[in-house]
N, C-alpha and C positions, 0 to 999 in steps of 0.2 A: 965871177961874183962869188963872196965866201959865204959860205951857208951858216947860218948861226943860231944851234940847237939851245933852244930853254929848259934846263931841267927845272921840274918844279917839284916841290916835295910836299907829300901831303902828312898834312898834323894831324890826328884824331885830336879831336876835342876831348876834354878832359872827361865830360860824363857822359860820352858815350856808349864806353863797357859798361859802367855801372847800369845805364837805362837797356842792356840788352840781358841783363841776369834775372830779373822779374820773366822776361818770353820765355827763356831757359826753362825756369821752375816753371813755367806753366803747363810748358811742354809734356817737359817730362811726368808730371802729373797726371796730365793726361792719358799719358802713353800708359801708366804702369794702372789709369782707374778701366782702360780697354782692357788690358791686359787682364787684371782680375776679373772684368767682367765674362771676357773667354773661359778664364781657370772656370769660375761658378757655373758657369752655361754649360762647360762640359762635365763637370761631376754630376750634376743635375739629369743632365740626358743619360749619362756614363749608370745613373744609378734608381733613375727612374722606374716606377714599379712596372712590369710588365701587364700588358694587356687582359683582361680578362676572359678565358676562353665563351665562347657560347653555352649557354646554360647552367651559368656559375652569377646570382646574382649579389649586386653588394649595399648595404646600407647602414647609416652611423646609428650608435645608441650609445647608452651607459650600462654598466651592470647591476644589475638587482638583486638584492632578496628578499625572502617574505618576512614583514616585522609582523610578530606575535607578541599583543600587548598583553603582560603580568597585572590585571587591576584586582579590588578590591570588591566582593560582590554583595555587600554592607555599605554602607558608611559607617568610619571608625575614625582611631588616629593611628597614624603612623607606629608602631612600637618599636621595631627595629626590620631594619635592611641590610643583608647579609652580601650581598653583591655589589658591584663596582663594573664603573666603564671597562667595555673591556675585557673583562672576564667569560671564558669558555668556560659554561655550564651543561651540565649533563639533564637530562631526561627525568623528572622526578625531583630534582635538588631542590631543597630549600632556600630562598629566597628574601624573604622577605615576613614580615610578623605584624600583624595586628595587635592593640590590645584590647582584651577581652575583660575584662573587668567587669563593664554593665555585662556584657551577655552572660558571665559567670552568676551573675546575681540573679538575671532573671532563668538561669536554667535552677537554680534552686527553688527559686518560688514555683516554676514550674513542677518541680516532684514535689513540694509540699501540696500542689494543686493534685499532682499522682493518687500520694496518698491519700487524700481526702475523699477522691472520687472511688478508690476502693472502697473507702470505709461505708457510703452511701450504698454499695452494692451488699457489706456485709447487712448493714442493717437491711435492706431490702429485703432479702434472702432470709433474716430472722422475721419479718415481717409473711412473707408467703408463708412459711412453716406455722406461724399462728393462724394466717387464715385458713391455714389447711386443716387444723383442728379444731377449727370453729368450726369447718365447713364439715367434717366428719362426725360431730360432735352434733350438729344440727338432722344429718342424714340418719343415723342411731336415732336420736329422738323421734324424727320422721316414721321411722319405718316401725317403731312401737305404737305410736298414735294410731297408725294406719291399722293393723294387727288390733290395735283396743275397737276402733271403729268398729272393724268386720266385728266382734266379738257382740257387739250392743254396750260395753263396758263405758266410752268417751263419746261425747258430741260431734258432729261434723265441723262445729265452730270453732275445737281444737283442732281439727285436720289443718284447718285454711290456715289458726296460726305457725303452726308447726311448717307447712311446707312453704310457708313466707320468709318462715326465719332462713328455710333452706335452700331458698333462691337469694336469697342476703347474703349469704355465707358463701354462697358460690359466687355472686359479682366480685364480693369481696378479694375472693382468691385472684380471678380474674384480672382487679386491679393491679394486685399485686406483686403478680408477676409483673405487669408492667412494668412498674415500677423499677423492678430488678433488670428489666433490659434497657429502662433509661438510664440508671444508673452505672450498668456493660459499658455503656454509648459513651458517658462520661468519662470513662477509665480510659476510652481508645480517646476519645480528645486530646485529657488530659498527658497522656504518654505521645503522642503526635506532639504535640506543641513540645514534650521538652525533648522529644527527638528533632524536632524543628532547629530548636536553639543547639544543640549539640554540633548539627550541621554546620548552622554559624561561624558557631568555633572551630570547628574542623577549619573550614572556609577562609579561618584568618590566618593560616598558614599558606600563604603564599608559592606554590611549587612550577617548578618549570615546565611547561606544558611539554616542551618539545626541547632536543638537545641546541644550543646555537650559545650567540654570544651576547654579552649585553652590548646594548648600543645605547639607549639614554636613559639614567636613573632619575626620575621625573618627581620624586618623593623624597623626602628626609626623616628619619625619627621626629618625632612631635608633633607633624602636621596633621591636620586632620584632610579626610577624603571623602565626595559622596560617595553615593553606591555607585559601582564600574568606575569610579575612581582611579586615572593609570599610575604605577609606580614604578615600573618598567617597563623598556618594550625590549623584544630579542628579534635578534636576527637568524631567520634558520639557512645556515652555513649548507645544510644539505638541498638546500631549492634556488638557485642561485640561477640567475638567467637575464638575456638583452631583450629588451623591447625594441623594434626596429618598425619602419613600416617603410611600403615595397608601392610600387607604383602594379594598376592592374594586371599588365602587359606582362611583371614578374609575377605577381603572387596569383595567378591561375595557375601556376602550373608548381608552386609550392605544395608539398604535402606536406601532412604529417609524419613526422620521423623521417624526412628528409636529412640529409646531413648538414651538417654547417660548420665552417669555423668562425670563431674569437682572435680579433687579432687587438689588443689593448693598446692606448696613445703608451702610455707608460712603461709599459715590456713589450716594444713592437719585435722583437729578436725571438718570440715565443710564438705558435700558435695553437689555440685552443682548440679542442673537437669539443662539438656540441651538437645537438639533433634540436629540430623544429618541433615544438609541445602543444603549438597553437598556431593557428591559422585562421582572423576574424573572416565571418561568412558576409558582411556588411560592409561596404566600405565608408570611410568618415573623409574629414576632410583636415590635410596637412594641420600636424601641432606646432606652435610656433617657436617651439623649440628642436624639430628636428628639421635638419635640413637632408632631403633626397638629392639622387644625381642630377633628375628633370625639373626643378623647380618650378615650371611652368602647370605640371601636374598637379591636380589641386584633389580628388581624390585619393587617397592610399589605403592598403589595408594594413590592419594591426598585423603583426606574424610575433613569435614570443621565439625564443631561444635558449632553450636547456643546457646547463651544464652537466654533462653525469655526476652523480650524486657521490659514485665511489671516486673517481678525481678527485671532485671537493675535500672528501676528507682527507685526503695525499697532502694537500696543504690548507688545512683547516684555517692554521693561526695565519696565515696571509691573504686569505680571501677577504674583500671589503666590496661595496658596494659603491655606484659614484662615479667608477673607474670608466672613461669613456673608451669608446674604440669603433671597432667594423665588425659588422657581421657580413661574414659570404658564406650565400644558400647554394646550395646545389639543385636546379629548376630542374633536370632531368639525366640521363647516366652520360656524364662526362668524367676523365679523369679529373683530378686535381692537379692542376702545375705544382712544380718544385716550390715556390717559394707560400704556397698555403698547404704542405704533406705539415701533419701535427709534428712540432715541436715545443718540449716542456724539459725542465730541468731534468739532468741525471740525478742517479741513486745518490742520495746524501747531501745535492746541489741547492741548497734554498731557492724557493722563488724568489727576486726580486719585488721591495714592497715597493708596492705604486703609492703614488701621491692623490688620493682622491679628492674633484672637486669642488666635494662638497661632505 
């Protein structure tokens, strides 16, 4: 019997390949979104911060300084403003300017009030000197009368007028001195009040209480302002510190002038030294704008965060407030790991400005 093989051949369909190039892409898509997701997962672990040793503790804030408002301790109008956002002012400088107009007017009227109230003293004082000659002039007479009496020469009914005039004569005087130290009283009023008003003016000189920078110029020439009226406020550059707040567990064993670093969202490549300036005795409960490690902790305390003050001025013109970051305390003598040992720009290295904020 002859055996008889069928070869058969097979066709692809025409859109076969085509419907297999969609799986392809898909695959490969796949492939390469694991792929990346390995790359991230390992730089992530590869570069993850290291642990925190024990008694090293950590928590978010912003940085602060202290605004000292420039106002107005009158009501007036604005006359002119010498400073601008922005501007690093010194200790003493000039500011800002009131006008003094009315108060110039009434410190005039006030020395015309001066002098007047002398003049009252001068008359006063011509006034005692005449009663003093009446009163001497009455006592003379007296003591003749008195001498005629003993003698049999006058009546006794001259004695009584005589030392009547002489008891007149001496109220007199009496009064009149008063008079002359109500009129003293007057002089010191008088010169008060236009030492008052001088004050004033002095006052509408506007001076920086303390060296720092301006942060908002809140006035214009022309306006007017109450009394404490603000027209600036500054920021002192020299008191510059994080507010953070610490779950119990850490901040019992917070002290003061503990150590600390600053490590800022914006120059995280920097670390700042800082010391603990405050440590609240009371504790409050979570602000709802910080977030702690334990969230569940509903207690915290306040703890404050110093920058040294001579730092500060190392980089005056870059420091701003706003800047968020981490504060880590030192609870008790531990070293510091390598990656919070302080670092800050070298010699001649500007700090990098941060972007604050707010």
């Amino acid at each position: 019997m002859d055996t008889q093989v069928t070869h058969v051949e097979v066709v692809p369909a025409a859109g076969s390949a085509a419907a297999a190039r969609p799986w392809l892409r898909r695959t490969l898509v796949g492939l390469l979104l694991i792929a990346a997701a390995l790359g991230g997962g390992y730089r992530w672990w590869s570069n993850r911060p290291a642990a925190l040793p024990a008694g090293i503790a950590m928590s978010n804030g912003r940085l602060e300084a202290t605004e000292v408002d420039v106002a107005a301790r009158t009501a007036g109008r604005v006359k002119e403003v010498l400073a601008r956002e922005g501007d690093v002012v010194a200790e003493g400088q000039l500011l800002a300017r009131m006008d003094v107009a009315t108060l110039e007017a009434a410190h005039r009227q006030a020395l015309a009030q001066v002098a007047q109230a002398r003049e009252a003293v001068a008359t006063a004082r011509a006034a005692v000197d005449e009663r003093q000659s009446a009163l001497d002039l009455a006592a003379s007479t007296l003591r003749r009368t008195e001498d005629l009496v003993a003698r049999g020469f006058v009546s006794a009914q001259k004695l009584d007028g005589d030392r009547a005039q002489w008891l007149a004569a001496r109220a007199s005087l009496v009064a009149a001195r008063s008079r002359v130290v109500e009129a003293q009283a007057g002089v010191v009023t008088a010169e008060a009040a236009a030492q008052r008003i001088v004050a004033e003016i002095a006052d509408a000189d506007l001076f920086a209480p303390r060296a720092g920078r301006v942060q908002y110029r809140l006035a214009h020439p022309g306006e007017v302002v109450g009394a404490g009226g603000k027209v600036l406020t500054l920021l002192d550059l020299s008191d510059v510190y994080m507010t953070v707040f610490f779950a119990e567990a850490a901040a019992g064993s917070i002290a003061i002038g503990a150590e600390a670093r600053l490590v800022l969202d914006a120059i995280p490549q920097y670390v700042i030294p800082a010391t603990v300036s405050f440590v609240a005795s009371e504790a409050q409960f979570t602000p709802k704008t910080v977030e702690t490690p334990d969230e569940r902790q509903k207690l915290v305390f306040r703890v404050k965060v110093q920058v040294d003050p001579a730092l500060l001025r190392q980089y005056q013109s870059q420091v701003k407030s706003g800047v968020p970051g981490v504060a880590y305390v030192r609870t008790r003598a531990v070293s510091w790991p390598a990656n919070l040992q302080p670092r800050l720009p070298g010699d001649g290295e500007p700090l990098p400005t941060p972007n604050p904020a707010r």
